[in-house]
N, C-alpha and C positions, 0 to 999 in steps of 0.2 A: 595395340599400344595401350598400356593402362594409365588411366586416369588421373591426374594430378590430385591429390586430397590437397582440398581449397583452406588458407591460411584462414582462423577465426579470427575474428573483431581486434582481438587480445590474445597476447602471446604469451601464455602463461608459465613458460619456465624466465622468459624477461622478463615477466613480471614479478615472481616469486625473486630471479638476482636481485631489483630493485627493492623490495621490499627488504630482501634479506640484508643489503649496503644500509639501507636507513635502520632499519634497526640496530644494526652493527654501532652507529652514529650514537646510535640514542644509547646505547649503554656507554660512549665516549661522552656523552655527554654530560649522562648521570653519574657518571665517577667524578668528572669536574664541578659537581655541581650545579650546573646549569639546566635550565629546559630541554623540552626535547627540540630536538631540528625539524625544521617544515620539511613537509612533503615535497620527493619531488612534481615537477610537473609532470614526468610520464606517469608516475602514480595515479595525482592527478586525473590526468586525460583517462588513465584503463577506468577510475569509480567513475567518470560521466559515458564511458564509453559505456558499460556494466548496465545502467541505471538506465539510460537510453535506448540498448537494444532489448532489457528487460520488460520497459513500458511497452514494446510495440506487441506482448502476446496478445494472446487473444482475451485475457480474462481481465487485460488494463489498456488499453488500445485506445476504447470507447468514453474516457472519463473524461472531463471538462479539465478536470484537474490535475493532468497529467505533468505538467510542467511543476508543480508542487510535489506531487511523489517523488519527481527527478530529485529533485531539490534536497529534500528528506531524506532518500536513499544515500545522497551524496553526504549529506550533511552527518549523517550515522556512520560512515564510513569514515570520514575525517576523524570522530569523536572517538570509534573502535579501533583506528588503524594498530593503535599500540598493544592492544591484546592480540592480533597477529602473530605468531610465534612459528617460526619457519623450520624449529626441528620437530615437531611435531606434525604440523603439515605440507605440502609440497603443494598444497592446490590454492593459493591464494585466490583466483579466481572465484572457485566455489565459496569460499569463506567470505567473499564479500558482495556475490552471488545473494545468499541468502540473507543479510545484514540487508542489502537494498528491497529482496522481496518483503522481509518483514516492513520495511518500515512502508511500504508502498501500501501493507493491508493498514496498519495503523491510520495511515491518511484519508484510506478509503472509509476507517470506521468513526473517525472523527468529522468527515464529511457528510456523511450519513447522518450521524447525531445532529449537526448544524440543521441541515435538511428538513431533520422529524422536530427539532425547533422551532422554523419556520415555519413549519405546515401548523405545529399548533399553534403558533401567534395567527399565523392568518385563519384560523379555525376559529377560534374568540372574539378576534375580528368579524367574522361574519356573522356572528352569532346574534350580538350586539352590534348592525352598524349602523342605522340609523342614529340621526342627533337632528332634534325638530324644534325649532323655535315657538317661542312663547307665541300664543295662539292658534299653531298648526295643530287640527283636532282628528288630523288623518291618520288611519291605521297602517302600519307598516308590516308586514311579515315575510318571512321566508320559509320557506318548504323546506325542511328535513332534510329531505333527498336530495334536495339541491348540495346542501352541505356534506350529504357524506357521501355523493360523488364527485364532488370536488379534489378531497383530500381523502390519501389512506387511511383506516382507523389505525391501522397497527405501528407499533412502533419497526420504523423502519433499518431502524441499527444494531437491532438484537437478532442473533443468528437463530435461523428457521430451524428448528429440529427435524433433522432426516429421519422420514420412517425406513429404512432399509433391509425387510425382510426377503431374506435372498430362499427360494425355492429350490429342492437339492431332488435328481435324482425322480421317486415315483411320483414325490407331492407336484411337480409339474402337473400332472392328468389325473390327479383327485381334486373333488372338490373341498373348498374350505366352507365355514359355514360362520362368520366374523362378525 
């Protein structure tokens, strides 16, 4: 007996008629004049469905701030829904797929920065923390190493340069001499 192939999260030709009825709206409504029409709610529900099963991979899973990428994801989708164009493509899904990936990296990279902010206010902080009243004649210091194992030196928001030399073929079993 063969196996049922299991329905996805999202129904992506329902989802593509939906889109394609709103927008259908939206040029009704730009003839009259008027704004565009809200979204509907199944729409809706697919960009938190999208955004939701997106955060659980593996490379967003673990962030404190997952509930903000959600957020983000969804909220770029609302803002993009109208550049959607349905004769062009058939896959809404993936069109919005990626709209939520990007904005999931943006979050991660604006969180980052925040991060390598605070490390260096608490860096300056440490550096400087004593404050000793008039007549206190005692010396204070801190150890160096105390402070740069505390905190990263590097900035932690700027992307690592990949060395990626891929070895082809004989150079496997020669030596290099680098």
């Amino acid at each position: 007996m063969a196996k049922k192939k299991g329905e996805h999260y999202v129904d992506n030709k329902k989802f593509l008629e939906a889109m394609s009825e709103w927008k259908e709206k939206c040029k009704d409504f730009e003839e009259q004049g008027e704004l565009s029409p809200p979204l509907t709610n199944y729409i809706g529900e697919c960009f938190l469905k999208i955004a939701t099963h997106l955060s659980y991979r593996p490379n967003f899973i673990n962030y404190s701030y997952r509930d903000e990428m959600i957020s983000d994801g969804i909220q770029n989708c609302l803002q993009y829904a109208h550049n959607f164009d349905p004769e062009k493509s058939k896959n809404p899904f993936a069109y919005f797929t990626q709209i939520i990936y990007y904005a999931f990296l943006r979050r991660i990279s604006a969180e980052k920065k925040q991060v390598h902010v605070r490390n260096e206010s608490i860096k300056r902080r440490i550096e400087d923390p004593f404050t000793t009243m008039a007549g206190d004649t005692t010396t204070y210091t801190i150890d160096q190493t105390m402070i740069d194992n505390l905190l990263p030196n590097e900035d932690v928001y700027k992307p690592k340069k990949k060395e990626n030399i891929k070895v082809k073929g004989l150079e496997v079993f020669m030596e290099t001499d680098d």
